[in-house]
DSSP file (Angstrom, degrees, kcal/mol; ACC not computed):
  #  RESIDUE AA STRUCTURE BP1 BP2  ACC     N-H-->O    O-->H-N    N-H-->O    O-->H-N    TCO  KAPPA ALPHA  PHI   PSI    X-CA   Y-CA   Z-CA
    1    1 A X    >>        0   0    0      0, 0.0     4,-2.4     0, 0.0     3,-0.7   0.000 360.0 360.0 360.0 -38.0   40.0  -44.9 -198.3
    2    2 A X  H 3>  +     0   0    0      1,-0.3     4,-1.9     2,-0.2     0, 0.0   0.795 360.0  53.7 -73.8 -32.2   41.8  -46.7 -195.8
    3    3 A X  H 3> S+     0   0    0      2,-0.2     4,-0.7     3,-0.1    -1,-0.3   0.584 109.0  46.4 -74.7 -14.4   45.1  -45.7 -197.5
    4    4 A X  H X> S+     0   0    0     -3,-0.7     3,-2.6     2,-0.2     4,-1.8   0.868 110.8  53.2-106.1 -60.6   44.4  -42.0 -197.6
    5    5 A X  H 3X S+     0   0    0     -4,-2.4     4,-0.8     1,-0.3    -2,-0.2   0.854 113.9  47.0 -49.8 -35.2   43.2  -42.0 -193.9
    6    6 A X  H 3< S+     0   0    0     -4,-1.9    -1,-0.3     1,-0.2    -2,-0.2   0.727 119.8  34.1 -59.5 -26.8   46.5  -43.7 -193.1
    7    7 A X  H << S+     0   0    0     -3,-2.6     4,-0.4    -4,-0.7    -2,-0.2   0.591  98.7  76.0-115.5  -9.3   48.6  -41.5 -194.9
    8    8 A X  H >X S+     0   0    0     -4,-1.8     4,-1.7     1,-0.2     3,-0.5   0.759  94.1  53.3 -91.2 -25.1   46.9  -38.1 -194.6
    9    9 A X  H 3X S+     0   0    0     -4,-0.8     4,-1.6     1,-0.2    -1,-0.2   0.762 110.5  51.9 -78.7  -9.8   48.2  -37.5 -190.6
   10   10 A X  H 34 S+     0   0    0      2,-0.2    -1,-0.2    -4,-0.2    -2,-0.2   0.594 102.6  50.7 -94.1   8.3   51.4  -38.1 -191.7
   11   11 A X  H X> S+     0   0    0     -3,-0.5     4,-2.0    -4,-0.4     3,-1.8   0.825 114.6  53.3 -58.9 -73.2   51.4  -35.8 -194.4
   12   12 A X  H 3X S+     0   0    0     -4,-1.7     4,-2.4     1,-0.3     3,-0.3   0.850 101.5  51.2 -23.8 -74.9   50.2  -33.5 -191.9
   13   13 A X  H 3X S+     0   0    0     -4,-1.6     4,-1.8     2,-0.2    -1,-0.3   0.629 105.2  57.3 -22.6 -46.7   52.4  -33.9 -189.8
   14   14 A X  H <4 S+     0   0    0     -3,-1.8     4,-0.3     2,-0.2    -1,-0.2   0.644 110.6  53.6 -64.5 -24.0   55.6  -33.3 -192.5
   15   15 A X  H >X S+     0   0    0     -4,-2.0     4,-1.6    -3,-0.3     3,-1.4   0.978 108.5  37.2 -93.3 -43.9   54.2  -30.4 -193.1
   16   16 A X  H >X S+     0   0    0     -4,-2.4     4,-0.7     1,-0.3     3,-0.7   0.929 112.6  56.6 -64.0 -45.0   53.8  -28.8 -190.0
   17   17 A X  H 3< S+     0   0    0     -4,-1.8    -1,-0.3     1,-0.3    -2,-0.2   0.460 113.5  47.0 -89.0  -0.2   57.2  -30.2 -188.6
   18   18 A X  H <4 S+     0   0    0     -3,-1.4     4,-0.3    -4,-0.3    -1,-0.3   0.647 112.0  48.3-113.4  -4.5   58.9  -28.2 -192.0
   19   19 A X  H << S+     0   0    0     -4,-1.6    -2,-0.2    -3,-0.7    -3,-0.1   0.410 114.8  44.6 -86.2  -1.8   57.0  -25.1 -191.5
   20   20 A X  S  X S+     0   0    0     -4,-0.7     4,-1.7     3,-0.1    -3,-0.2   0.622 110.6  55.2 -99.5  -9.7   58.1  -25.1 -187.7
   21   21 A X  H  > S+     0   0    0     -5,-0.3     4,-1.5     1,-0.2    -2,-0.2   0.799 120.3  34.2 -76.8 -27.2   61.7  -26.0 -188.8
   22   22 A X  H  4 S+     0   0    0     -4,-0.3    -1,-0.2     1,-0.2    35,-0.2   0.704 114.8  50.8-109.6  -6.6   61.5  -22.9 -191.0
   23   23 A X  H  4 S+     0   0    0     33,-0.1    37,-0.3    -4,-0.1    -1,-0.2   0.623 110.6  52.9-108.7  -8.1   59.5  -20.7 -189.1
   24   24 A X  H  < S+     0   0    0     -4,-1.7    -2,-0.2     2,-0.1    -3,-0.1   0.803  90.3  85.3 -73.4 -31.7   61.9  -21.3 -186.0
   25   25 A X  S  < S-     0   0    0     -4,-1.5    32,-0.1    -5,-0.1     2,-0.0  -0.381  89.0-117.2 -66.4 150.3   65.1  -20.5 -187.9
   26   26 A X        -     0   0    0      1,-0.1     2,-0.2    -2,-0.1     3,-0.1  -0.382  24.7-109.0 -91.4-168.0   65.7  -16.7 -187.8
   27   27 A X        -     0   0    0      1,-0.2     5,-0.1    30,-0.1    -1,-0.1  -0.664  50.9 -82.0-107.9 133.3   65.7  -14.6 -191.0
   28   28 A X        -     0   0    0     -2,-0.2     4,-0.3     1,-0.2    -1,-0.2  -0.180  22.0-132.9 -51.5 155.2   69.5  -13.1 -192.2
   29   29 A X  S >> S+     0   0    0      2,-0.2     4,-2.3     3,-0.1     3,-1.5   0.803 107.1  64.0 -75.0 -34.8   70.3  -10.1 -190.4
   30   30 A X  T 34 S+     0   0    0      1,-0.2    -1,-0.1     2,-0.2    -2,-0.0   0.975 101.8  55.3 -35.6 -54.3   71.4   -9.0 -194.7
   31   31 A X  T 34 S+     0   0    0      1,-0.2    -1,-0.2     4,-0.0    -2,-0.2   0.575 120.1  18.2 -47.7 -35.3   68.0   -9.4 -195.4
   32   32 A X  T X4 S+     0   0    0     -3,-1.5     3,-1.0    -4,-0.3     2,-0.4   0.493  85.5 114.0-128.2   4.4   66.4   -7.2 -193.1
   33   33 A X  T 3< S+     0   0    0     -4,-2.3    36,-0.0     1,-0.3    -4,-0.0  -0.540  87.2   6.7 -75.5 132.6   68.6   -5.0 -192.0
   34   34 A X  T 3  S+     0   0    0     -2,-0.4     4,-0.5     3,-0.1    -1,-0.3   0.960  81.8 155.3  48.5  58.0   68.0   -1.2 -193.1
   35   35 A X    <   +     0   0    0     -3,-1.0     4,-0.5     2,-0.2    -2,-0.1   0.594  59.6  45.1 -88.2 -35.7   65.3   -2.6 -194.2
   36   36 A X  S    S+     0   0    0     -4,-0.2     4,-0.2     2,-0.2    -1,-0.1   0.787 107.5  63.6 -82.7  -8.2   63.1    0.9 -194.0
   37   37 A X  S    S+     0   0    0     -3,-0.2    -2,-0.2     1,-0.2    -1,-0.1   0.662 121.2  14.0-109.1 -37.8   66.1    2.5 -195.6
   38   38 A X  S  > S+     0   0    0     -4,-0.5     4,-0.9     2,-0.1    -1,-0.2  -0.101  92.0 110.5-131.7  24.2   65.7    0.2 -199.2
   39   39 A X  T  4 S+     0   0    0     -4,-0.5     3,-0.4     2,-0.2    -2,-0.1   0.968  76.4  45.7 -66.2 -61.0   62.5   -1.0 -198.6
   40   40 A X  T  4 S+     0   0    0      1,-0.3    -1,-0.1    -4,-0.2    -2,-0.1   0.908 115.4  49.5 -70.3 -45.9   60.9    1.3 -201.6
   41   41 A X  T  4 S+     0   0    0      2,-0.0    -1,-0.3     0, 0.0    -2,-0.2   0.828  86.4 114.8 -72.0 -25.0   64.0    0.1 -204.2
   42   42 A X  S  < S-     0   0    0     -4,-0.9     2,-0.2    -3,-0.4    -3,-0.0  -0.039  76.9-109.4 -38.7 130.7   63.5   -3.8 -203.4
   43   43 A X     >  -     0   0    0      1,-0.2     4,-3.2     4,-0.0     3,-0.4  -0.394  26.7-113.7 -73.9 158.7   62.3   -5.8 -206.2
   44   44 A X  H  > S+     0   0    0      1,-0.2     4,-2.7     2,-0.2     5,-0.4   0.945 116.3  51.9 -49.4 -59.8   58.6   -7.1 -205.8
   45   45 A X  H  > S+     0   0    0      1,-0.3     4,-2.5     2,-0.3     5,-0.4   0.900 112.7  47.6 -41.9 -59.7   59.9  -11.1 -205.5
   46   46 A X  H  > S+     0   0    0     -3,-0.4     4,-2.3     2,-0.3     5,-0.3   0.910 111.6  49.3 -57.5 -52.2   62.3  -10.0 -202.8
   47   47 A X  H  X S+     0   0    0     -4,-3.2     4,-1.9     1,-0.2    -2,-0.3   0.984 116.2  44.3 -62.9 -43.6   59.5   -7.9 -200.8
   48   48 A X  H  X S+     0   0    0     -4,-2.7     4,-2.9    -5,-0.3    -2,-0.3   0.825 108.9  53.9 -71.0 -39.9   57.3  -10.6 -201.0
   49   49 A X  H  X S+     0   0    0     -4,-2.5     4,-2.8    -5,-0.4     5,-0.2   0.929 109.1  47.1 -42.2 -76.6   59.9  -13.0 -200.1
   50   50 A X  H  X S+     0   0    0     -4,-2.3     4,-5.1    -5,-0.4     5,-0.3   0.996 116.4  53.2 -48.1 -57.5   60.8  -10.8 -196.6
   51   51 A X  H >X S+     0   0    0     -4,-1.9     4,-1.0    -5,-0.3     3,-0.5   0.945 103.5  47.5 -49.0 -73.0   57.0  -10.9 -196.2
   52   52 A X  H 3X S+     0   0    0     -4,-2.9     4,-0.9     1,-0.2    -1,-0.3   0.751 119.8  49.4 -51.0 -36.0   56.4  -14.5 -196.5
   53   53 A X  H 3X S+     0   0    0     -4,-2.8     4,-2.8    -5,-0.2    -1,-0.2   0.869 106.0  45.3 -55.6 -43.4   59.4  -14.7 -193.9
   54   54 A X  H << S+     0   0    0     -4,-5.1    -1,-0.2    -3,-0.5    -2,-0.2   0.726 109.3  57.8 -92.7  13.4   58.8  -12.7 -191.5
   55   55 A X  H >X S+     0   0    0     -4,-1.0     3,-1.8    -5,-0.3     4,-1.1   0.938 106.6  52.7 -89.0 -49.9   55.0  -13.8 -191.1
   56   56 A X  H >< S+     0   0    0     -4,-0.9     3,-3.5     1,-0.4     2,-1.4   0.977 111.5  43.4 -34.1 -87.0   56.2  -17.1 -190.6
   57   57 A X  T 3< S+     0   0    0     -4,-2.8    -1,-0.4     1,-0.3    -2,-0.2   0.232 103.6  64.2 -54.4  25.1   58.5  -16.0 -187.8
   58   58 A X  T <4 S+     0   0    0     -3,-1.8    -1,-0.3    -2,-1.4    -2,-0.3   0.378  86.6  73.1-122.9 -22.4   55.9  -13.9 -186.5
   59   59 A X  S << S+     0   0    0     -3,-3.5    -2,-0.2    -4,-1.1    -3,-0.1   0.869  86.4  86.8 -29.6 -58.8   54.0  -17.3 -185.8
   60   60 A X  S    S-     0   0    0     -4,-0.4     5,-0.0   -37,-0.3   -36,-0.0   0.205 104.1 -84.1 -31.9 150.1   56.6  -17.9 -182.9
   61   61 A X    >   -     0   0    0      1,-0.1     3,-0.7     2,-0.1     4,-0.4  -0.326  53.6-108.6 -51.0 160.2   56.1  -16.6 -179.6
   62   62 A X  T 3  S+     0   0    0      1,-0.3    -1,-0.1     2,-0.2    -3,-0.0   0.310 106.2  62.9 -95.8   8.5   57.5  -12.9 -179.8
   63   63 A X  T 3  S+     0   0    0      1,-0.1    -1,-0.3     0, 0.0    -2,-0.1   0.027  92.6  59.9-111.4  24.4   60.5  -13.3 -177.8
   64   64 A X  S <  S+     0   0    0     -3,-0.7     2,-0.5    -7,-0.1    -2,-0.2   0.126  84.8  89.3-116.3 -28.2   62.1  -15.5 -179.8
   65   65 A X  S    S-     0   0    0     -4,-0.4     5,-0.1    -7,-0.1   -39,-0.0  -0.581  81.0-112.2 -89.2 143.1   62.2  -13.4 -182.6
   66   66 A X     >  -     0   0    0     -2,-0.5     4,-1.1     3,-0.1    -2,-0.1   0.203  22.5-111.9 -60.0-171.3   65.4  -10.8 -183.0
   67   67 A X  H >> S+     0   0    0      2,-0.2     3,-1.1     3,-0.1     4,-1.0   0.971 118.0  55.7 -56.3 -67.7   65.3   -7.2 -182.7
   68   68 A X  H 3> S+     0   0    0      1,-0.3     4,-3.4     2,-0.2     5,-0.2   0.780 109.1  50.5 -40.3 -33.6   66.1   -6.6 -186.4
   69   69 A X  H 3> S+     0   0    0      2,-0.2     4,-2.7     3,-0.2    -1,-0.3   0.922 110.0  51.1 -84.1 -36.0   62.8   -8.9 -187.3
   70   70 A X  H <X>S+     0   0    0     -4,-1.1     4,-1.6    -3,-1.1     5,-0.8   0.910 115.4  41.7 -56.1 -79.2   60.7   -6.9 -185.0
   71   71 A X  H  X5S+     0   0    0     -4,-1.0     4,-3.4     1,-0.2     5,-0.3   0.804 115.4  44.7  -7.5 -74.9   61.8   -3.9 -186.5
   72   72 A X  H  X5S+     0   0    0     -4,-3.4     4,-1.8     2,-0.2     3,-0.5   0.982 115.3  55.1 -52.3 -61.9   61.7   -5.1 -190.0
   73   73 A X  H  X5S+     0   0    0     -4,-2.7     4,-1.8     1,-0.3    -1,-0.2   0.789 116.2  35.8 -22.5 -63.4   58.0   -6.7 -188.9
   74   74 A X  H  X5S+     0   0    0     -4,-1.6     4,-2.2     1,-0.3    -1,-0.3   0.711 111.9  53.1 -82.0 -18.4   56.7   -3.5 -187.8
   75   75 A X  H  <<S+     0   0    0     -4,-3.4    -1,-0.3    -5,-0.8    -2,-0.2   0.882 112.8  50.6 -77.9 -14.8   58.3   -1.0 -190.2
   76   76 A X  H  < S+     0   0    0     -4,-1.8     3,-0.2    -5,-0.3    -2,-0.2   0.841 120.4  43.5 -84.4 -34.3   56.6   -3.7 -193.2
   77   77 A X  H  < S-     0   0    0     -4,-1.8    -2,-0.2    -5,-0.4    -3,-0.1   0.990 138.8  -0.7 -59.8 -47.0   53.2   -3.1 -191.0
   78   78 A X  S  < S+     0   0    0     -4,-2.2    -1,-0.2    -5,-0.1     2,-0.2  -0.122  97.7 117.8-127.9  45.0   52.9    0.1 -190.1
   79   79 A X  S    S-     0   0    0     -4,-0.2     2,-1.7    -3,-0.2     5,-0.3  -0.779  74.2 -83.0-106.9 160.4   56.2    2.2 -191.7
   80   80 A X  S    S+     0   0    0     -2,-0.2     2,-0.3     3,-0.1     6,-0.2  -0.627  84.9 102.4 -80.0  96.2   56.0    4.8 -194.1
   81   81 A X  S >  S+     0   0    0     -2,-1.7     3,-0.8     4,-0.2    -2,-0.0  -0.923  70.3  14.1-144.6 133.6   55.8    3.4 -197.3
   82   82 A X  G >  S-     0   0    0     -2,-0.3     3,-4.2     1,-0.3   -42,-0.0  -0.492 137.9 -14.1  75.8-137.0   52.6    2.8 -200.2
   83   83 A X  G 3  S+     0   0    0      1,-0.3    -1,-0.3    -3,-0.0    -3,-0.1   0.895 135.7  67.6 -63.4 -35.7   49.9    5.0 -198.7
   84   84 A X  G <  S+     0   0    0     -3,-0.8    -1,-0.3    -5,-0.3    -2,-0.2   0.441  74.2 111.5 -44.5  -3.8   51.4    5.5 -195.5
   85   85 A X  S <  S-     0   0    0     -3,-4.2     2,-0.3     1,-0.1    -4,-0.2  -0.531  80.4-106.8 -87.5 174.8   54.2    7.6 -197.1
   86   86 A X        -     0   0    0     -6,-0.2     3,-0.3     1,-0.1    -1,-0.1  -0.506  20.5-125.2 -79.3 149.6   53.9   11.1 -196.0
   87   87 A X  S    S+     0   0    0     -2,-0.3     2,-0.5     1,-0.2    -1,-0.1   0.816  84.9  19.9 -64.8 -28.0   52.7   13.4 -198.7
   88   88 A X  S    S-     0   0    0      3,-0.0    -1,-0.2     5,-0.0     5,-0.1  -0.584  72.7-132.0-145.2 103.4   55.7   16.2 -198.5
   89   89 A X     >  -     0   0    0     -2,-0.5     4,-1.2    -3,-0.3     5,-0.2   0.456  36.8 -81.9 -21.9 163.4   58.7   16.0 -197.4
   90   90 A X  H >> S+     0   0    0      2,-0.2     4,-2.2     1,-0.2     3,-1.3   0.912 127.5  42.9 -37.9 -63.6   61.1   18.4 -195.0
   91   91 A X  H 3> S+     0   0    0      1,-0.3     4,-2.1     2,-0.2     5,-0.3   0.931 119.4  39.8 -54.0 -52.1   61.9   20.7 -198.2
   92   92 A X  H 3> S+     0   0    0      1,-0.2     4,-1.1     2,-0.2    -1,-0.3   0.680 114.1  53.1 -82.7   4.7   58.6   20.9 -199.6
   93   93 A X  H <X S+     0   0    0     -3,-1.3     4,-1.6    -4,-1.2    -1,-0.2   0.848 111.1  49.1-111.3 -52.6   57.0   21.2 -196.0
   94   94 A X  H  X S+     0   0    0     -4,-2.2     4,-1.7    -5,-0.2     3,-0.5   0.902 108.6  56.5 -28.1 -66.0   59.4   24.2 -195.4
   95   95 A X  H  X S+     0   0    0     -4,-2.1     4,-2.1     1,-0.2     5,-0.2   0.778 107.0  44.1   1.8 -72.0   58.4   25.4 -198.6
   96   96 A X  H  X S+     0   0    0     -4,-1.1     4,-2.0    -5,-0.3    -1,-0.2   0.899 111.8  50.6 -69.7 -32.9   54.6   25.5 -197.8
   97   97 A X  H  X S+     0   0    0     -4,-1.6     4,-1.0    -3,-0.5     3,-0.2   0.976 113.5  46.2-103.8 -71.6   54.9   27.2 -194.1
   98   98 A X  H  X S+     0   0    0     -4,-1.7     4,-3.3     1,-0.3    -1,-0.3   0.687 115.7  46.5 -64.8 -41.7   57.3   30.2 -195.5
   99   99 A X  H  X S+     0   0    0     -4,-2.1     4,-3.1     2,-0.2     5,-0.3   0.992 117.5  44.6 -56.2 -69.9   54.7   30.8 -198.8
  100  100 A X  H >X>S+     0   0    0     -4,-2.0     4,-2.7     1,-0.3     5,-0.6   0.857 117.2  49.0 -41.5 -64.5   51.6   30.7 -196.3
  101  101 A X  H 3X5S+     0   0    0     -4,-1.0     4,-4.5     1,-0.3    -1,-0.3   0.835 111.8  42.7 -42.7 -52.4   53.8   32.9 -194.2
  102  102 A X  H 3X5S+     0   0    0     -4,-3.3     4,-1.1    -5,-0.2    -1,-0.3   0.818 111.3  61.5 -34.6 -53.2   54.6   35.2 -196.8
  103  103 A X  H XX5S+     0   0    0     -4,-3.1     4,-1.9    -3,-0.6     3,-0.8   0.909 105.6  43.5 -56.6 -53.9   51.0   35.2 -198.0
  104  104 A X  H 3X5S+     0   0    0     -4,-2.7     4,-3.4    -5,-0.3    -1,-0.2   0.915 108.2  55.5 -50.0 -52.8   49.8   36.4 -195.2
  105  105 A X  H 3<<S+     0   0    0     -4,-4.5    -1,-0.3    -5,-0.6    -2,-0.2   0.913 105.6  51.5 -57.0 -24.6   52.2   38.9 -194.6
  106  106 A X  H XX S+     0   0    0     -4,-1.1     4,-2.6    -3,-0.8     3,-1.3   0.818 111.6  59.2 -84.9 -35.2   51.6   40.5 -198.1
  107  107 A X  H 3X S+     0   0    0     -4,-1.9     4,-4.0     1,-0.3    -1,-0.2   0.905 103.7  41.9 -43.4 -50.7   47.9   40.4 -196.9
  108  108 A X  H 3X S+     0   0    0     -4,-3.4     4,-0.6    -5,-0.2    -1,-0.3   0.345 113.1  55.4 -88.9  13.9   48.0   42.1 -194.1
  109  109 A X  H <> S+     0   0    0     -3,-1.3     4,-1.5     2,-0.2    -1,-0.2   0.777 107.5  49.3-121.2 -79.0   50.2   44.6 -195.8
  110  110 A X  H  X S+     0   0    0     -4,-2.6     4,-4.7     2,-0.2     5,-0.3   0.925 114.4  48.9 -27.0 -67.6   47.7   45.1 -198.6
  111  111 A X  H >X S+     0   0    0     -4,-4.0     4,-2.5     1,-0.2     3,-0.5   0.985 116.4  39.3 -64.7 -54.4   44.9   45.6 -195.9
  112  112 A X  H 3< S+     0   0    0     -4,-0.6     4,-0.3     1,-0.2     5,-0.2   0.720 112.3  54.9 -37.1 -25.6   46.7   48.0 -193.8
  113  113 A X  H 3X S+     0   0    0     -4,-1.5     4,-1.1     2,-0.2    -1,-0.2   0.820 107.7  46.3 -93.4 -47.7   47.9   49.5 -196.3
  114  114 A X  H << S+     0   0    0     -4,-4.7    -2,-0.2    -3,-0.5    -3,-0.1   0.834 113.2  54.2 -57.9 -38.4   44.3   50.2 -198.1
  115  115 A X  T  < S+     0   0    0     -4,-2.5    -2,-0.2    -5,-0.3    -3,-0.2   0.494 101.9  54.8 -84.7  -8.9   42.8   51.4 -194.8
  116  116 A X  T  4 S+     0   0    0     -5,-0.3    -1,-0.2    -4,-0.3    -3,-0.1   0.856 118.0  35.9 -81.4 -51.6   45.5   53.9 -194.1
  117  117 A X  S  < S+     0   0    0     -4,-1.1    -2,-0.2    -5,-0.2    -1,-0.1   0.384  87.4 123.1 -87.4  14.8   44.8   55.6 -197.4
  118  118 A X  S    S-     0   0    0     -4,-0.1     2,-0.7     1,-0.1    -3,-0.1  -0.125  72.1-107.0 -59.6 157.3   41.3   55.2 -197.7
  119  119 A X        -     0   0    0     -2,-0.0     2,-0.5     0, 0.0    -1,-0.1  -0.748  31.0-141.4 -96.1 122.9   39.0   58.2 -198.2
  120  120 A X        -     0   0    0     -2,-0.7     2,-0.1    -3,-0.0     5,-0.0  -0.776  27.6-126.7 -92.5 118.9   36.9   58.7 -194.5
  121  121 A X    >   -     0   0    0     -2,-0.5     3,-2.8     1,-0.2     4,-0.3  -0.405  23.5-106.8 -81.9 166.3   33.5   59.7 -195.9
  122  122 A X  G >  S+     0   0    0      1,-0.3     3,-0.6     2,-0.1     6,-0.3   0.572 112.4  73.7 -78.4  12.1   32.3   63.0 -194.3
  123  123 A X  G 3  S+     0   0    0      1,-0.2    -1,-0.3     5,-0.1    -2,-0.1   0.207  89.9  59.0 -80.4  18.9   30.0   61.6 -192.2
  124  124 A X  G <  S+     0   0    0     -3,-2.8     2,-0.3    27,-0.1    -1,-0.2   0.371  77.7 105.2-105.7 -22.0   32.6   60.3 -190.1
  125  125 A X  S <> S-     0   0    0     -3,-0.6     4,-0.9    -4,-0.3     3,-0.4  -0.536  74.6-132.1 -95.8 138.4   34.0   63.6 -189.4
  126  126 A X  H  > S+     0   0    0     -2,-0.3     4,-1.4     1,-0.2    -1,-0.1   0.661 107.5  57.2 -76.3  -8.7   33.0   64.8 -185.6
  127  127 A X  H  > S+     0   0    0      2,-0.2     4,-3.2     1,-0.2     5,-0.3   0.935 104.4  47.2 -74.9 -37.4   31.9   68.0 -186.9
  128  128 A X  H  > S+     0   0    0     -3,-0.4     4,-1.0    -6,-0.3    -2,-0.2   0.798 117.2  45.5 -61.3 -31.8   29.4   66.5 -189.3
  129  129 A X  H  X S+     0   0    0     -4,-0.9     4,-1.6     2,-0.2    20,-0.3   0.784 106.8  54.4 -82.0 -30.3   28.1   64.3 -186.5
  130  130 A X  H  X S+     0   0    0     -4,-1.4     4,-2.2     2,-0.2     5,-0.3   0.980 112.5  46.9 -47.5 -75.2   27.9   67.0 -183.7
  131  131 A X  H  X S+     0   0    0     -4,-3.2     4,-1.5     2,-0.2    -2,-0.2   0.861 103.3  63.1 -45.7 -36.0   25.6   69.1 -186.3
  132  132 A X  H >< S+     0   0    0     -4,-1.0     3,-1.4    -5,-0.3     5,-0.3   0.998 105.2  52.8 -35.5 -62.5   23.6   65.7 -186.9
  133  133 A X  H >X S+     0   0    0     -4,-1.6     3,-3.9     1,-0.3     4,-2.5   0.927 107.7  45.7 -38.3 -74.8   22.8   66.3 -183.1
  134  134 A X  H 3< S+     0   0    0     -4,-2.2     4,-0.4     1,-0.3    -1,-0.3   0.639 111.5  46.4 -73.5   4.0   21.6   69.3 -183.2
  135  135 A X  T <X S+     0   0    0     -4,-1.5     4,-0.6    -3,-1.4    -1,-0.3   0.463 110.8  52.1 -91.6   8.2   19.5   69.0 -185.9
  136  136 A X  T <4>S+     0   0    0     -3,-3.9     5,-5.2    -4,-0.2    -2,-0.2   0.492 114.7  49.5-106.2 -24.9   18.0   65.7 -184.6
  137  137 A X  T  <5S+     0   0    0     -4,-2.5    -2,-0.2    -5,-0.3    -3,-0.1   0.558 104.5  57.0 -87.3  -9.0   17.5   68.1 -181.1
  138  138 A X  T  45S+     0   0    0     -4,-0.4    -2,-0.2    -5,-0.3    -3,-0.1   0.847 112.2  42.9 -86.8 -64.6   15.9   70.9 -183.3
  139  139 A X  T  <5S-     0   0    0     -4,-0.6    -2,-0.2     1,-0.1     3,-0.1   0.476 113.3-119.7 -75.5  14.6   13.2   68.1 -184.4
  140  140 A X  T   5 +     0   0    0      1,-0.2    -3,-0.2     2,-0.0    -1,-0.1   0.647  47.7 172.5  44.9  39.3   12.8   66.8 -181.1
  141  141 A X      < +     0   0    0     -5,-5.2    -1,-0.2     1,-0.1     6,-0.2  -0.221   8.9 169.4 -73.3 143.1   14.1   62.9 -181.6
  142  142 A X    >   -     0   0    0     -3,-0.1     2,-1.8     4,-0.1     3,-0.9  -0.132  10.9-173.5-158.1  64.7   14.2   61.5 -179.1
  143  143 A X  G >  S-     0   0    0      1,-0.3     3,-0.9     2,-0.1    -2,-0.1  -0.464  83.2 -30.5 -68.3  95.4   14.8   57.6 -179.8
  144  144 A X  G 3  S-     0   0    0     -2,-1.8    -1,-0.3     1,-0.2    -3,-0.0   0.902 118.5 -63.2  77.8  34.9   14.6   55.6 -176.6
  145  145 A X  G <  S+     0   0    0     -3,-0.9     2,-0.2     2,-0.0    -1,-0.2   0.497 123.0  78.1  32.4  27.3   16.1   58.8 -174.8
  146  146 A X    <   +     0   0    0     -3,-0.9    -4,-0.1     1,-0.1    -3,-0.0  -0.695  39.1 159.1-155.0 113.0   19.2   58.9 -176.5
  147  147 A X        +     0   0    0     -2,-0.2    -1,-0.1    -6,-0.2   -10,-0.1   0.301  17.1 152.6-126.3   6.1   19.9   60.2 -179.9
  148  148 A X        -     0   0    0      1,-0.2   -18,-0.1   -12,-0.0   -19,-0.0  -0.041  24.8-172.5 -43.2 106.0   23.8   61.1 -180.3
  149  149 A X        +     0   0    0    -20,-0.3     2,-0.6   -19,-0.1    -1,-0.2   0.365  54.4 114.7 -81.2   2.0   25.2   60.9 -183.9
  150  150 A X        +     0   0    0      1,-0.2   -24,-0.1   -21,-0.1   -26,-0.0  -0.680  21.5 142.7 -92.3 120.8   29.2   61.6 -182.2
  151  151 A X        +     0   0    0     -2,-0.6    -1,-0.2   -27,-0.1   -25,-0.1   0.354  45.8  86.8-121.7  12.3   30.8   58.2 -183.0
  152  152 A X              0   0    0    -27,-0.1   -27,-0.1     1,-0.1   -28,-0.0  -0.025 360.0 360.0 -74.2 173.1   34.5   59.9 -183.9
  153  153 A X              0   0    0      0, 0.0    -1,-0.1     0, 0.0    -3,-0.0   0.695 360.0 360.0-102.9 360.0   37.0   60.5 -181.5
């Protein structure tokens, strides 16, 4: 017992003084540089590797660590990649807006296009509503003092 209490803060100790030795040295600039650029092709061991580094250096105060490792840090946090990537790209995003556009236009084409050449039934027609009148003034209607069938122009 006496041997483990003796020997376990300096265990401690080794350990901590080679995880500040390693978490103070910075990470190669190879390593992380264009990092968002080959991030996807990187083999797993290697991503995990970068990972396990730059959490370590992210231990440090945050002004000790370079540009390139902020970068790399935050593009591993929050970059697009895994779910974060965007679902379509420039092309296919181009793609979508000009079909939508299109669509619409063919729509409104279509409607316009039905309503010009539609059959106007003949109750529509100002004569047929003028004769409404007077036959609504023959029976003496007289809803709410105003009974006028003319809605044509």
């Amino acid at each position: 017992m006496l041997a483990q209490r003796l020997l376990k803060p300096n265990l401690l100790k080794t350990v901590s003084k080679s995880q500040i030795r390693l978490a103070s040295t910075a990470i190669s600039q190879a390593s992380i540089s264009g990092l968002d650029k080959r991030w996807e092709n990187l083999p797993e061991p290697e991503k995990k590797t970068v990972i396990d580094a730059l959490s370590e250096r992210q231990k440090l105060p945050w002004d000790q660590l370079t540009a390139q490792e902020k970068k790399a840090a935050y593009y591993i946090s929050f970059g697009e990649w895994g779910p974060r990537r965007p679902l379509y790209n420039a092309a296919e995003k181009r793609t979508i807006f000009w079909g939508t556009v299109a669509g619409l236009g063919i729509c409104t084409a279509l409607f316009l296009g039905i309503r010009h050449f539609r059959n106007v039934p003949k109750t529509m027609h100002k004569d047929w509503q003028e004769k409404s009148d007077e036959y609504l003034k023959s029976k003496h209607a007289n809803p709410f003092s105003h009974y006028s069938q003319v809605q044509s122009k």
